[in-house]
ZAGUTOR-544393 format. One record per residue (C-alpha): y, x, z. Coordinates in pm, 1 decimal. Layout:
<marros>
<marro><yy>Y</yy><xx>X</xx><zz>Z</zz></marro>
...
</marros>
This chain:
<marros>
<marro><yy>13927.9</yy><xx>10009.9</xx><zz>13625.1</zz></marro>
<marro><yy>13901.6</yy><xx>9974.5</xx><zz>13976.2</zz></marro>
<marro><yy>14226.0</yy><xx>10139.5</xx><zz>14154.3</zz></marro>
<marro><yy>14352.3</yy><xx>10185.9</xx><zz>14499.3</zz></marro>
<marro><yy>14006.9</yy><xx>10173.9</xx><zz>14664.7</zz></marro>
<marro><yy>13921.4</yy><xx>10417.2</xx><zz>14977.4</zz></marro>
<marro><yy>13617.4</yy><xx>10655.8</xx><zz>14973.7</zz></marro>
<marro><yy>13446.5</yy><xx>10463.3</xx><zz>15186.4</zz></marro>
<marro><yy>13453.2</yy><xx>10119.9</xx><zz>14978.6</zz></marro>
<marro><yy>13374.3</yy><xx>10279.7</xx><zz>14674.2</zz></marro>
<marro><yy>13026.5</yy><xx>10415.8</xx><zz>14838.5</zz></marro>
<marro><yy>12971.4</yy><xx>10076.6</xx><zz>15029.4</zz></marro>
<marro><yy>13009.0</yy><xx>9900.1</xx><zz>14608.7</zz></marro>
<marro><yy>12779.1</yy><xx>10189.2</xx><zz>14481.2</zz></marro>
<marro><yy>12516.2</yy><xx>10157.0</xx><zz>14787.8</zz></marro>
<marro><yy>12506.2</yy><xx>9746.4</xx><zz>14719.9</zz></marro>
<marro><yy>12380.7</yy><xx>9858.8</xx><zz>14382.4</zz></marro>
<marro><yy>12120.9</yy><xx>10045.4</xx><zz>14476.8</zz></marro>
<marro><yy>12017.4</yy><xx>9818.0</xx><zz>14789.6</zz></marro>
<marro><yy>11991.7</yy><xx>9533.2</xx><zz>14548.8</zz></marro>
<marro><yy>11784.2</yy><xx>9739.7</xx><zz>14310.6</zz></marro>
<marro><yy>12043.0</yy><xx>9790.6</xx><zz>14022.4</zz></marro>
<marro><yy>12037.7</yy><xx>10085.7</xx><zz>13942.3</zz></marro>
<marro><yy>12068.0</yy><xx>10062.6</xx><zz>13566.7</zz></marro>
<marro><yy>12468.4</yy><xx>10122.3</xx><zz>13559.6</zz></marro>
<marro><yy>12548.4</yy><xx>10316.0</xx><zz>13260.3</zz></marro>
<marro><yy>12886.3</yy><xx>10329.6</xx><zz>13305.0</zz></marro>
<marro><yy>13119.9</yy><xx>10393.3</xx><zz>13623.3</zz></marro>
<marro><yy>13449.6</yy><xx>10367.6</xx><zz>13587.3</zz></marro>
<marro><yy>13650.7</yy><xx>10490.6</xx><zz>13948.1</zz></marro>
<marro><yy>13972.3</yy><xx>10612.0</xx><zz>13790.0</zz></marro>
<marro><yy>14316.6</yy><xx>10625.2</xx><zz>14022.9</zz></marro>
<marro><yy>14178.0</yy><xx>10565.3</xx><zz>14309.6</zz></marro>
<marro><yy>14272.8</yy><xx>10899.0</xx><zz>14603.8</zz></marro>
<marro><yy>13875.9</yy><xx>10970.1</xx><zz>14619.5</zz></marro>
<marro><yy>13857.4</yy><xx>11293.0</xx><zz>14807.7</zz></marro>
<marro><yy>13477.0</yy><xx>11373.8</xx><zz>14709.0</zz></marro>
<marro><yy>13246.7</yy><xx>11233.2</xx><zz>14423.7</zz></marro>
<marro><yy>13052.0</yy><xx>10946.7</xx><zz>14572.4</zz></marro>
<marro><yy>12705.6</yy><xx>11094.2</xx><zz>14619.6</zz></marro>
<marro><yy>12499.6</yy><xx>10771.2</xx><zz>14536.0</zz></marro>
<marro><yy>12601.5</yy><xx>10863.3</xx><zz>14166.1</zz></marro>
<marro><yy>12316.9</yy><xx>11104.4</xx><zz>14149.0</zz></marro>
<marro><yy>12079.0</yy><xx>10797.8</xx><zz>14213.8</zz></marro>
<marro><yy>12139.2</yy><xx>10648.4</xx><zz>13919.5</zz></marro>
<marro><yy>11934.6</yy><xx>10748.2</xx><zz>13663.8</zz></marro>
<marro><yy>12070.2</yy><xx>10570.6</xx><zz>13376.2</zz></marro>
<marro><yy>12459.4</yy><xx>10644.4</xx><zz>13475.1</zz></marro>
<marro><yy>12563.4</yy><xx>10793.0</xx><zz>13112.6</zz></marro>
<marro><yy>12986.0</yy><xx>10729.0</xx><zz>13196.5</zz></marro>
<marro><yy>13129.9</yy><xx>10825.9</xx><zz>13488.2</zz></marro>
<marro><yy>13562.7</yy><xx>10826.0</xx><zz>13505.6</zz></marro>
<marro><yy>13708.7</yy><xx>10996.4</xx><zz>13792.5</zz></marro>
<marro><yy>13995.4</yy><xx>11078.6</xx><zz>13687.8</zz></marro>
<marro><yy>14310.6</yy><xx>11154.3</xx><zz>13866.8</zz></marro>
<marro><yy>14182.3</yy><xx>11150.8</xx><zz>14226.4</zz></marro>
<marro><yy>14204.2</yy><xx>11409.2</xx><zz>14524.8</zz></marro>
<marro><yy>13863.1</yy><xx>11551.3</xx><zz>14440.6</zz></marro>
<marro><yy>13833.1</yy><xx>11956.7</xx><zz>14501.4</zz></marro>
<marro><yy>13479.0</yy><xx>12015.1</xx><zz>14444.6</zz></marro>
<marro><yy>13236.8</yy><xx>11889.0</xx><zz>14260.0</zz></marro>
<marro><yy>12912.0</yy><xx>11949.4</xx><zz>14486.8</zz></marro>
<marro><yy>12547.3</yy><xx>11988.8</xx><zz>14401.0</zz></marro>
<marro><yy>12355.2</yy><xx>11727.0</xx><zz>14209.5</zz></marro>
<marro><yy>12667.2</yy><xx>11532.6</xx><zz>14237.3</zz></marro>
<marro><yy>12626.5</yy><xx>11448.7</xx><zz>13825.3</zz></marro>
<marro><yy>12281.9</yy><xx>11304.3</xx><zz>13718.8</zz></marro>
<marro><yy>12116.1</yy><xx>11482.6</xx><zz>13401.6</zz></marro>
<marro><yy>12135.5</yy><xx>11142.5</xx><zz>13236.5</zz></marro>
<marro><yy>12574.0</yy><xx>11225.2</xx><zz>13240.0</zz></marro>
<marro><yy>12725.9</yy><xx>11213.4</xx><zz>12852.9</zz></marro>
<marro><yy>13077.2</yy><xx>11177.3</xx><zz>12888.7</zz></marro>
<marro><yy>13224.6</yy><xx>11302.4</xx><zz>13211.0</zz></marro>
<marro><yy>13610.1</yy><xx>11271.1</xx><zz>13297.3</zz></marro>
<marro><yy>13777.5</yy><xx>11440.1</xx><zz>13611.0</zz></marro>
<marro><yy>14102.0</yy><xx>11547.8</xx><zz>13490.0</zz></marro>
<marro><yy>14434.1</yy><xx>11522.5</xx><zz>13703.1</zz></marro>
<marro><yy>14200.9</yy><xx>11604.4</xx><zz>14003.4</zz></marro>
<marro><yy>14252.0</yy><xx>11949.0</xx><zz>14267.3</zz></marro>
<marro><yy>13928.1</yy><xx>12069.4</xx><zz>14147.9</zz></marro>
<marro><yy>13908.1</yy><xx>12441.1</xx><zz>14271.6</zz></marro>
<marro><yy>13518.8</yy><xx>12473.9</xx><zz>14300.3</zz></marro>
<marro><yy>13192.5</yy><xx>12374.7</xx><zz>14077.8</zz></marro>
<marro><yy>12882.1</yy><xx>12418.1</xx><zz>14197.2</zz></marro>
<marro><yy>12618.0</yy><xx>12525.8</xx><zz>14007.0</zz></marro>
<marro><yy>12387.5</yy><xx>12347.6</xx><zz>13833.4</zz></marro>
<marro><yy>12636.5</yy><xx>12043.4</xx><zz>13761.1</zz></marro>
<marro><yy>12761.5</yy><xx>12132.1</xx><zz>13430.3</zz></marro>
<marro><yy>12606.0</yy><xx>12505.9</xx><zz>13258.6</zz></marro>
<marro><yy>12261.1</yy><xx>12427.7</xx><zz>13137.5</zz></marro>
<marro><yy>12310.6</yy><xx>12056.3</xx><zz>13099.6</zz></marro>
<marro><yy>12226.1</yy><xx>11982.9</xx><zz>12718.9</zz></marro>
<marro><yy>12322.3</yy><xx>11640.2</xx><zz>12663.7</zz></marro>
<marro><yy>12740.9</yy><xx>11614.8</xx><zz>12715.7</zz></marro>
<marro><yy>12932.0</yy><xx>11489.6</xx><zz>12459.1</zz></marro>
<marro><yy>13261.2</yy><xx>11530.8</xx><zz>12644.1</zz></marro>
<marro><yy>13354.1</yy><xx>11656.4</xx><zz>12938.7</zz></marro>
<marro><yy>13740.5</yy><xx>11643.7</xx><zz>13040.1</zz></marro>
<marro><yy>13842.8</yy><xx>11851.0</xx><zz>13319.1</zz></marro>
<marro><yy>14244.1</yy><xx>11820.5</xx><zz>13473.7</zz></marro>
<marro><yy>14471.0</yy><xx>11782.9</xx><zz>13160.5</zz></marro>
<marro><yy>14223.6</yy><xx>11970.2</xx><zz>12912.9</zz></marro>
<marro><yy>14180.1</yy><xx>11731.1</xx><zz>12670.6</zz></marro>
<marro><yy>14050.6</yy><xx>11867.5</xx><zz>12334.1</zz></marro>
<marro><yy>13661.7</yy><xx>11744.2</xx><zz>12401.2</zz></marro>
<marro><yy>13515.0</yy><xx>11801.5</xx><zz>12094.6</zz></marro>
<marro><yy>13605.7</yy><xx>12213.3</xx><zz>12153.0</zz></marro>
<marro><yy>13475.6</yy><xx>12199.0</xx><zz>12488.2</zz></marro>
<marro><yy>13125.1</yy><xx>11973.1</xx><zz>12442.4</zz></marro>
<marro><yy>13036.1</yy><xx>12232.0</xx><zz>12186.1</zz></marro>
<marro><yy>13090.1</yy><xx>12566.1</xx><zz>12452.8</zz></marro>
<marro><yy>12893.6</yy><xx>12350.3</xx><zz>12670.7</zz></marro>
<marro><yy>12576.7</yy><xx>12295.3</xx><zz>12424.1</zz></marro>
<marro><yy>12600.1</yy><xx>12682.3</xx><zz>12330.7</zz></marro>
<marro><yy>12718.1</yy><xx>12566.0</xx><zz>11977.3</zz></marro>
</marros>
């Protein structure tokens, strides 16, 4: 897990992948780090099926900030106060999604899917 990085040299990492033309990550792992925003290259990666961002500064979680390809999604111990649409009703395919200390994901993947 990558810790202690800024904003800023998290999205220059993420925007080498994509320059370089790897854009098969599956997994992103950004955990303790102080982000104040979800990177917005993550939506560019169509494969990305992981993503940890847990325990950061993050406060909203913006439009197409998730690709549809997202299974597992963890932002707990973040100041999120705002979701926008889009990002997590309709979306079929999580398996777990763990938002601040909320941890039970097998309850909460299933109110997601409708089940």
């Amino acid at each position: 897990a990558a810790t202690g990085i800024s904003q800023e040299k998290a999205s220059d990492v993420l925007n080498l992948f994509l320059q370089n033309g790897i854009s098969p990550l599956s997994l992103v792992d950004l955990q303790y780090n102080g982000l104040t925003s979800v990177p917005l290259q993550l939506s560019k990666f169509p494969q990305l099926r992981t993503l940890y961002l847990q325990q950061q500064a993050i406060t909203l979680i913006p439009s197409g900030a998730c690709p549809d390809s997202i299974r597992k999604l963890d932002l707990h111990l973040n100041l999120i106060s705002s979701i926008a649409p889009g990002n997590l009703n309709g979306k079929k395919n999580y398996i777990c999604v763990k938002i601040l200390n909320y941890s039970n994901c097998n309850w909460y993947s299933r109110k997601l899917r409708g089940n």
